[in-house]
N, C-alpha and C positions, 0 to 999 in steps of 0.2 A: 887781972882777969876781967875780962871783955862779962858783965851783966848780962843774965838772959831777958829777953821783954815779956809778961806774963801777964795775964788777963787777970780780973782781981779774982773773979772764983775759976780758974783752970790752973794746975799745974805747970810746972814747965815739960817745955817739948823739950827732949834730948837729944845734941845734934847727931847726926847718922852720917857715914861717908856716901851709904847707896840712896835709892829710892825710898820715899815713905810709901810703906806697903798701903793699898788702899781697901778700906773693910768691903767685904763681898756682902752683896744684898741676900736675902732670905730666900732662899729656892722654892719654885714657885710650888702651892700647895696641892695637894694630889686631889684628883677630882671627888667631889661627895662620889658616895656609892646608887645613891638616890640615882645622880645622873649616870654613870652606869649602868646602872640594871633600864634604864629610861631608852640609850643607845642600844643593848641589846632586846630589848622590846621592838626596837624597830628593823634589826635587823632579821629577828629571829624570822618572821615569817618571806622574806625574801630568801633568804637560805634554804627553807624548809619548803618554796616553793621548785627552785631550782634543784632540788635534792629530788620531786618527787615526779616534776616532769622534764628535767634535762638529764640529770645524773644519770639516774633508775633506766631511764627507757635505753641511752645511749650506753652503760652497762647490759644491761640484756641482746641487745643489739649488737654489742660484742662476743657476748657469752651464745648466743643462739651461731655466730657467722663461725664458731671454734667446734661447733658438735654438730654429730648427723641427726637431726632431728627429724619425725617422724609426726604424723598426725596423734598415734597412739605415744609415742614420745612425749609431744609434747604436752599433753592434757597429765601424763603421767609425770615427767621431769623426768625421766628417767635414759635420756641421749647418749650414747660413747663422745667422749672425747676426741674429735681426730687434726685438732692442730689447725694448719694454715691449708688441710686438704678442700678448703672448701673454696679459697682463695685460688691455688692453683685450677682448681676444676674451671672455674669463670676465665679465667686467664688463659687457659687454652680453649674455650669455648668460642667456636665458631662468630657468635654473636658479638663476641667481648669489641672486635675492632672496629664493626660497623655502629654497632650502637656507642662507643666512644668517637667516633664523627661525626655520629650524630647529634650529640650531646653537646659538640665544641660550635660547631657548626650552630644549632638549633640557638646558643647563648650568646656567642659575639654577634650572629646578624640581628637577633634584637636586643641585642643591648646595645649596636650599632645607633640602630633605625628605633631606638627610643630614645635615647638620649638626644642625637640630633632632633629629630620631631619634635619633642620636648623644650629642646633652648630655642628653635626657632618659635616655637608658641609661646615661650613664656619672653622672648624678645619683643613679639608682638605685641602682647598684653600689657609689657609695661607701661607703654605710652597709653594713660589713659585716655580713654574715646566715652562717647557712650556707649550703654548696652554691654561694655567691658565684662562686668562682671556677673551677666547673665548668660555672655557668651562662656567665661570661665568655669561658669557652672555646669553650662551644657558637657563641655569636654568630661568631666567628671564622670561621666553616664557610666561608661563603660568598664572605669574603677570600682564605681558601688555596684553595678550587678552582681547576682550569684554566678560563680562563673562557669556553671553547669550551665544558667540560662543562656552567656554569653556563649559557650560551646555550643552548645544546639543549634542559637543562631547564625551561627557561623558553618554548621554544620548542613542548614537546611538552604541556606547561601547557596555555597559551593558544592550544592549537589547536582551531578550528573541531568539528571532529566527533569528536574523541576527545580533547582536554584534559581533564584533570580539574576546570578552573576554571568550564568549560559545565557540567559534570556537576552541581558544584555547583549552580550557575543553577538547572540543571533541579530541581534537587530541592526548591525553594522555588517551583516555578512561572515561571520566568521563560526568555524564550526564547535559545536561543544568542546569544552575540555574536560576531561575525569580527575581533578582535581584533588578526590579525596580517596581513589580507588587504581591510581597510577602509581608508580613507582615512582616517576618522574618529576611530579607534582604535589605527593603528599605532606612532604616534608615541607615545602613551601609554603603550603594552606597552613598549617597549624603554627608556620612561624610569624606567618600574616596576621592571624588571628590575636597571635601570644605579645607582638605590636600595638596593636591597636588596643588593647587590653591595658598593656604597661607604658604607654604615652602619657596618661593623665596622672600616674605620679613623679613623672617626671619633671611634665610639666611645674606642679605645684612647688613642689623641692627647688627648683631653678628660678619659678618666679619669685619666689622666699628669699634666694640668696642674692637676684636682680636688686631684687628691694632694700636690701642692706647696705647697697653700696653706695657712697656719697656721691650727690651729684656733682660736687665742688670738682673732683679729680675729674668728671669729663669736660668741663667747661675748663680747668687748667691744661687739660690735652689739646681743647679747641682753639686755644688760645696761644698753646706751640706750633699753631699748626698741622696736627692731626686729621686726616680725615677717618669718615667714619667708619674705612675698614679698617684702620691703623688703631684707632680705639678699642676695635672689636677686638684684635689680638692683643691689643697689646697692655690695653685695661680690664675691658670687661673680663675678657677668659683667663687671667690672671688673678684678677679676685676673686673670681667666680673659684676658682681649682679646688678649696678646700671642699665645698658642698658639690660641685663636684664628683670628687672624689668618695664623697659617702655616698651619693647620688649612684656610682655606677656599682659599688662595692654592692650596697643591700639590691641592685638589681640583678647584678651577680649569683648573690645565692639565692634571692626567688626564681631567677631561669633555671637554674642547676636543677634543680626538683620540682621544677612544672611537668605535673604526669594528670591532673583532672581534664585540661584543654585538648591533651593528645589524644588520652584514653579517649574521651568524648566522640573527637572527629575521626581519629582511624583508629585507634585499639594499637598503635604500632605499626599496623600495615599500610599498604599491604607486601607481605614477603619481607618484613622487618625494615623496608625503608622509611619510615618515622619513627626506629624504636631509639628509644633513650634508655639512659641509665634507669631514669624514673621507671617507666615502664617496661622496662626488662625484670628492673626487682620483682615489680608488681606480681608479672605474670610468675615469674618463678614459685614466690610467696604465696600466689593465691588466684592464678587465671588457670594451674593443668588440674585435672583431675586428681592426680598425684603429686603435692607440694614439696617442693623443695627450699624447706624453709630455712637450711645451712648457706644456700648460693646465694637466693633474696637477699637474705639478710648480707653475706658477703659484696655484694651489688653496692646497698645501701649506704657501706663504711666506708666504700671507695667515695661515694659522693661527699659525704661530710670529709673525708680527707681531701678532696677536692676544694670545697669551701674552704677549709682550715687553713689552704697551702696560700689562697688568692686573700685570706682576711688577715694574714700573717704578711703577705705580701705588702699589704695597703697597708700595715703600722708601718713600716720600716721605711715605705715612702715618706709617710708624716711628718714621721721622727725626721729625717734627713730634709725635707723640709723647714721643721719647724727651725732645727740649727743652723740652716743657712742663711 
């Protein structure tokens, strides 16, 4: 018999045909309670914030667009029940089709004509110059005002007899336009206005994501021989894609429910040619003498199902993105 070899204080090992099992480490230990209650400390008030103004409103909001509500209803609680009759009513509602091209229309031309605007300025800005970022500043203007103050002045612009933008006209020979009281032209002015407005976060957003990107990779471009429109497609707006795409998303759903600019310049008119979804709720909810506080509100769900449909959209781009 073949001696085992043994260490002077271990045992012998006993030989095995298989594998020597190897001891499993100690599982790791469950977190103090301390840190527990410390993570829901931080969470509690984020919960309880979205509990009392996303939840709540957008429950009610639901609960109001299922019943006929009434002025005396509603102060009392006390509505019928009547289903999706409030849905159907808007959906055969005369309004329902114009003010839904309106709505589509009013959101891709400036979301068009901001975005563009936008990457051409913060293209611009990159190269720093002087004066750069006093000129960055200035753009800003139109971001921070209140934008009751920007409607007005937008309002008092494009007014018929005493704007400054007829004035203009006139000074080249050309005759007034009604701008804010045509059928033909309302809808334009306030998408003019909703432009110039939503440029300067664009810009900001774009120059943010300009700035991230390494210079190294255009001087490797420049250096395959790219020129600088081949750059532009084929680097810049490629790294650019991700912010980007959050860039058009959150402009997305602030067009979707710009109703303060509109209301401001025309109310909707005139003859519902600038009405939006926004402004259709509105009026339902709270412009007739007699509210129709079941349709508004059914108005209003269509738009967040709107948003929902185009923010559901953009994950699944991501996603499909991010795995390829």
């Amino acid at each position: 018999m073949s001696r085992i070899a043994q260490a002077p204080d271990q045992r012998p090992v006993p030989a095995t045909d298989g594998p020597v099992p190897t001891v499993r480490g100690h599982r790791k230990q469950a977190r103090p309670r301390s840190e527990q209650w410390v993570a829901w400390g931080f969470l509690v008030p984020i919960i309880v914030y979205l509990a009392v103004f996303y939840a709540y409103p957008l429950y009610r909001n639901v609960e109001l667009s299922l019943r006929d509500y009434t002025v005396r209803s509603f102060v009392q609680g006390d509505a019928p029940f009547t289903g999706f009759a409030n849905y159907v009513k808007i959906l055969g509602d005369a309004t329902f089709g114009p003010a839904l091209w309106h709505t589509v229309v009013f959101t891709l031309v400036s979301l068009l004509f901001q975005f563009t605007i936008g990457l051409a300025l913060a293209l611009f800005f990159v190269k720093n110059f002087r004066l750069s970022a006093t000129l960055r500043a200035l753009f800003l203007v139109p971001w921070l005002l209140p934008l009751i103050v920007s409607s007005s002045t937008w309002a008092w612009m494009l007014n018929s007899d005493s704007g400054v933008v007829n004035a203009v006209l006139g000074a080249f020979g050309l005759g007034p336009v009604n701008w804010l009281t045509s059928p033909d032209w309302s809808l334009w002015s306030v998408i003019a206005a909703n432009i110039w407005i939503g440029v300067p976060f664009n810009l900001v957003v774009l120059y943010s994501g300009l700035q991230a990107i390494n210079p190294d990779v255009y001087e490797a471009a420049a250096l395959d021989g790219a020129t600088g429109r081949q750059r532009f497609w084929h680097v810049t707006l490629p790294l650019l894609r991700p912010v980007s795409a959050i860039t058009l998303l959150l402009g997305l759903v602030y067009t979707l429910k710009v109703f303060d600019i509109i209301w401001i310049m025309t109310k909707g008119g005139p003859s519902g040619s600038s009405t939006t979804f926004a402004t259709w709720s509105y009026r339902l909810g709270f412009g007739n003498l007699v509210p129709s506080f079941g349709p508004g509100a059914a108005v209003g769900n269509l738009l967040i199902v709107m948003a929902l449909i185009f923010g559901l959209l953009y994950i699944r781009v991501q996603r499909r993105q991010d795995l390829a």
